[in-house]
N, C-alpha and C positions, 0 to 999 in steps of 0.2 A: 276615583280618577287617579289621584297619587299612586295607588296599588296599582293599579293595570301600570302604570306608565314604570313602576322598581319594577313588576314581573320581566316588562319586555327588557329594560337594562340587564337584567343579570346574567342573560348570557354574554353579553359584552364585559359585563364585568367580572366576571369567572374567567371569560377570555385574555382578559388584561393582567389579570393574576397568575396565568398560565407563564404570559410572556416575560412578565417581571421578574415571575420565582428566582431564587439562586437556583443555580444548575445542582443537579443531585450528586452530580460526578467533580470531586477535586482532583485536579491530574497531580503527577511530581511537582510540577514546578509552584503550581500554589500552595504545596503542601510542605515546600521548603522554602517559598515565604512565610507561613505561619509560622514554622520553624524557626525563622530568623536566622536562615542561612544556616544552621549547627555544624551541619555534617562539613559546610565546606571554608566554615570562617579563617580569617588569616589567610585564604590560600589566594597564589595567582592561579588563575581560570582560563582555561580555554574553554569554548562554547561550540557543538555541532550543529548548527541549526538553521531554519528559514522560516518564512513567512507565519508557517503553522505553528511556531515556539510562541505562543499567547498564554496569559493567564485567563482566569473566564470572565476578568475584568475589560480584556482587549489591549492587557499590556504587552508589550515583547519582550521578550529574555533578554536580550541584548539591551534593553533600556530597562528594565532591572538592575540587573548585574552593573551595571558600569553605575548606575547612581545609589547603591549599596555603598556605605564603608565599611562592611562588614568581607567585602571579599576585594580583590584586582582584579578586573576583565584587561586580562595581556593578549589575549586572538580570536580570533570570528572563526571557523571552518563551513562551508559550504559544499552541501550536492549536489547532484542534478537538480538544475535548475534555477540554480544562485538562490540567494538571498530573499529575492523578491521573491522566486519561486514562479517566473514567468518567462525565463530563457530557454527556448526552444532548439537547443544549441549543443552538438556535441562536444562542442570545447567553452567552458565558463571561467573569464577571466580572475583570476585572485582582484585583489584592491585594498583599497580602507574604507574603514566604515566613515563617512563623512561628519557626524555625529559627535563623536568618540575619539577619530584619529587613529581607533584599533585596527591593525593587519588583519585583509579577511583573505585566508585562505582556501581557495578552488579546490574543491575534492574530485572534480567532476572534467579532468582532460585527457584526453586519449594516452595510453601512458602513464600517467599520475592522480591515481586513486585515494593516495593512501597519505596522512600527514607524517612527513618524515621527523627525523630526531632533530632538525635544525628549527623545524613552526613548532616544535614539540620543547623548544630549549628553555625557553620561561615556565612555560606552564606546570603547577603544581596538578592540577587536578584537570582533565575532560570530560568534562559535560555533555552529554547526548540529550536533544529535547528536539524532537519531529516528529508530526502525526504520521503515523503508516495508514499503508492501506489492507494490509494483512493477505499481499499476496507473495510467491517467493521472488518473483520475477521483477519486483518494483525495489527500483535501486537501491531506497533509502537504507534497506536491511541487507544490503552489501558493507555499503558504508560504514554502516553501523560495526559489522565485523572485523573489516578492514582497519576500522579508528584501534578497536579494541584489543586485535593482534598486537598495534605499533605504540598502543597506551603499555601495554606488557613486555614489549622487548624493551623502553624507555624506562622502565618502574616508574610511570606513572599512575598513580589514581584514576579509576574509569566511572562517573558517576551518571546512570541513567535517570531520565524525570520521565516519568511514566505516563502513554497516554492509552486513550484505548483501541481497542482493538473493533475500526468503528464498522464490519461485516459479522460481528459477536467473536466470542471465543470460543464455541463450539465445535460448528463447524471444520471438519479434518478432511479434505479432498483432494484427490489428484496421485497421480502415481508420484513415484521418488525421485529424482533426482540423481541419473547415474554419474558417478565421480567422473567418467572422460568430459560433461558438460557441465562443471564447475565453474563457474565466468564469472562476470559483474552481475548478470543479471539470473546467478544462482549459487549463491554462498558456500552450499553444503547438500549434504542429503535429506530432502525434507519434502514432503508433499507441495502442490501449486496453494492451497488453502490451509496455511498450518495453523491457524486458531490460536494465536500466541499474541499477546501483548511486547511489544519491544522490548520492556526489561524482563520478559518470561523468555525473548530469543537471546538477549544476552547472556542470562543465563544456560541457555545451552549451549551457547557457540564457548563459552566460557568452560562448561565442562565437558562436553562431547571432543571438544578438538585438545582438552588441556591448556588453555593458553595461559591459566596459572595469573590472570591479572586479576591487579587490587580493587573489585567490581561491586560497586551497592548498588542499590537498586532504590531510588522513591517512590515507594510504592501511593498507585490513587488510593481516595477514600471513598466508597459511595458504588465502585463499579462492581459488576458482577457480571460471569462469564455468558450469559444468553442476551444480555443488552446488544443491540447495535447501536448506533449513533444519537441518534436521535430518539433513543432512550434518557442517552446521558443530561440531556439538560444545557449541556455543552455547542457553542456555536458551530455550523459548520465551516469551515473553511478548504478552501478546492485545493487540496496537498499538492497536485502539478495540473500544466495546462490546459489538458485532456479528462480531467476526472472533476467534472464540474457540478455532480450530485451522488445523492447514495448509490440511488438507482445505478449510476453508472460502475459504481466501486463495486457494486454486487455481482455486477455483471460482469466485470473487467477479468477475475481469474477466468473466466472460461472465453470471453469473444476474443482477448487479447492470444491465445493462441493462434490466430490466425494472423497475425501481425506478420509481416512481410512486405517484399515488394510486389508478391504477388496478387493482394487482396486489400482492400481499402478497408479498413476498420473505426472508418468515421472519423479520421482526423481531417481539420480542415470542413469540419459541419458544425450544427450546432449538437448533435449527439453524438459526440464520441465514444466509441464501443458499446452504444446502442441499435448500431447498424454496422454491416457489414457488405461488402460488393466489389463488381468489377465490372468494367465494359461488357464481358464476354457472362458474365452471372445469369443462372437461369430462374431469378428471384420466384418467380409463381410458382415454377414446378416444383422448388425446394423448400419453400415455405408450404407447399400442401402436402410435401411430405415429412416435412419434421411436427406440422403439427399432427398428420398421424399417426406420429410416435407418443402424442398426446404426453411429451414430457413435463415431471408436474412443476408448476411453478412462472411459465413462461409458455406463450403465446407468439405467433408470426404472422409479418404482412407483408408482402411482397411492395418494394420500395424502389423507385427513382429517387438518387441524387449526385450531385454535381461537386464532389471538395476541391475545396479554394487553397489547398495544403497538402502537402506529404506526396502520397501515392495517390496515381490518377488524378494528381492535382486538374485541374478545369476539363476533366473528362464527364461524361455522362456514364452514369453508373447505374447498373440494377444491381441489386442486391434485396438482403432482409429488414423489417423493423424488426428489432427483438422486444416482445413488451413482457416485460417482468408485472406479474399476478398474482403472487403470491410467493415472498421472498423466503417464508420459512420454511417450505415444500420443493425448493430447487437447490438440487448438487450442482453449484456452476461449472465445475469443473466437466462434470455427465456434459452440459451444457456445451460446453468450446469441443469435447471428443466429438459430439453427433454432430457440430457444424461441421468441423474437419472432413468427417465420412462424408458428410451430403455432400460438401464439396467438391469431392473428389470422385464420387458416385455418379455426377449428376454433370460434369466436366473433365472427361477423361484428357489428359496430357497437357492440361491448365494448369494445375497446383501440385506440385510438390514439397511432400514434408519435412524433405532437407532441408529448406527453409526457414522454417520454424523450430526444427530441432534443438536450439538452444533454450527454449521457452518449455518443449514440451518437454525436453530430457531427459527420454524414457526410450531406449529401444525395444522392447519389448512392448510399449504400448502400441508405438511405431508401426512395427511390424506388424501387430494385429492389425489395426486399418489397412495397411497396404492388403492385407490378406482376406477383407472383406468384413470383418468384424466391424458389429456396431458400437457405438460407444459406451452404450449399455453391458453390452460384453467387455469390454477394456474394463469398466468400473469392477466389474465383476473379478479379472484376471489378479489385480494389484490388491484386492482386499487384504490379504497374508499382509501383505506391509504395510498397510496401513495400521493394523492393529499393532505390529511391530513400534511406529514412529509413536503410534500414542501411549505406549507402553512407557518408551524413553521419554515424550513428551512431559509424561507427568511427574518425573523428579523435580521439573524444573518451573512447575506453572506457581503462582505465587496467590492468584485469586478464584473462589470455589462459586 
């Protein structure tokens, strides 16, 4: 009777060992607490960071740092999104951290992006520590560039704490980025899916553009380039308002191309950039023919819903379910081309790609859709440079 009664525990208990394990992924920032601060002892500190800046304890960089006496936290800088990482808000005010008393400086206002030489005047050293989401279009790795130009004109120290890259580092998708669509929400020339760890883009933005600044990188311990997230052992945490699962981050380089005013991409649901639509969407028709297309990886359902947010705020929508089936069989990026075309295919003088042009930032890819091409063909057109970016890619990738 004992034995039957340990057989039946021990998946429970197997499963409680699962959840307790230490996570198998050390990021930067615990790996310079082990360190005991080394790299940046003595120094005043400035910090880049929000919500996602955790150890895999559930501490925050900001309450490290400032309770160390091994360093001075002199300023806070913040993203999209503030601090909290719940400001749905084109303009995010600076402040102080209540805490601390530390100046937090807003990186995220229409106009001022970038931390100038006066929030930059104490600081020895900047600190970058935010989970990406590993796409080009997602702000945080503007930022990241933006600090690192103005860490360099400053002769500041630029110091990365490294997190992973939670869609793998594989993964190379999307055509390039042509320099007239250079913005906030595209750094440089670089595919939609560049498969890069933060301090792996530092590193490039660091050499590709020259900027010649004083840049280390703390490298994790434990990670490797085919992990996704929930490999790492690592908590999840929703990096901004909209990206509230994997599933969603998987999906977000490619449905996020449709982001405009003209198409609802789920903000204001509970799935955002799990669905897509508009009043005028012809959801059935285009979900029996994408799944047609039988692309691998993802699955469609013709969908009603209603967002309480954004675009088509309290309108009634049809659109798509996107269901992701198997995440290691889909190019998302294939993905967001072939919605673009059904859209466009299937809704003549509804959607235009001016629109989206700053996301997709390819005229060339452009112009193929306009011109009937499927996305499957676009993938096809931009191959050459893709091999190109992975070429350059690999000077600068830090984990194999």
């Amino acid at each position: 009777m004992k034995c039957s009664r340990l057989l039946l525990l021990l998946p429970a208990l197997a499963a409680a060992s699962i959840l307790w394990a230490e996570p198998r992924v050390k990021t930067g920032l615990d790996v310079l607490i082990d360190r005991d601060f080394a790299p940046i002892a003595g120094k005043r500190v400035g910090v880049i960071t929000n919500h996602t800046g955790l150890t895999s304890d559930g501490r925050h960089i900001v309450d490290v740092l400032s309770r160390s006496s091994k360093v001075k936290l002199v300023a806070i800088f913040t993203p999209e999104h503030g601090l909290a990482g719940t400001q749905d808000d084109p303009n995010v005010a600076s402040g102080t951290h209540e805490a601390t008393g530390t100046p937090i400086y807003s990186l995220y206002n229409r106009g001022s992006y970038r931390p100038t030489p006066q929030m930059l005047q104490k600081v020895d050293v900047l600190i970058y520590d935010i989970q990406d989401i590993g796409a080009r279009f997602y702000t945080y790795i503007t930022t990241l560039g933006y600090a690192l130009e103005e860490a360099a004109r400053a002769g500041k120290s630029f110091l990365v704490l490294d997190r992973p890259n939670p869609i793998n580092g594989i993964a190379v998708e999307g055509p390039l980025l042509d320099p007239r669509y250079v913005s906030f929400v595209g750094y440089m020339r670089m595919p939609i899916r560049h498969g890069m760890t933060v301090g792996e883009l530092a590193r490039m933005y660091n050499g590709e553009k020259a900027l010649h600044a004083d840049l280390q990188v703390i490298e994790m311990q434990g990670w490797s380039r085919n992990m996704w997230l929930d490999a790492t052992g690592l908590e999840w945490v929703n990096p901004s308002p909209n990206i509230r699962n994997l599933t969603q981050a998987i999906l977000y380089p490619g449905s996020c191309l449709l982001e405009s005013d003209q198409v609802s991409v789920g903000r204001g649901t509970d799935t955002p950039f799990q669905i897509i639509g508009a009043p005028w969407f012809k959801g059935r028709e285009v979900a029996e023919y994408l799944n047609g297309l039988a692309i691998p990886g993802v699955r469609f359902l013709a969908r009603r819903f209603r967002p309480t947010a954004s675009v088509f705020k309290d309108e009634d929508c049809e659109g798509l379910d996107i269901q992701l089936i198997d995440r290691d069989a889909l190019d998302s990026v294939r993905l967001g081309l072939e919605l673009l075309y059904a859209t466009m295919k299937f809704h003549p003088g509804k959607f235009n790609l001016e629109g989206v042009m700053r996301l997709l930032g390819n005229e060339d890819a452009a112009g193929r859709l306009k011109r009937g091409e499927t996305g499957s063909a676009v993938v096809k057109s931009y191959a050459p440079d893709l091999d190109q970016f992975r070429k350059t890619r690999e000077k600068y990738l830090i984990y194999r």
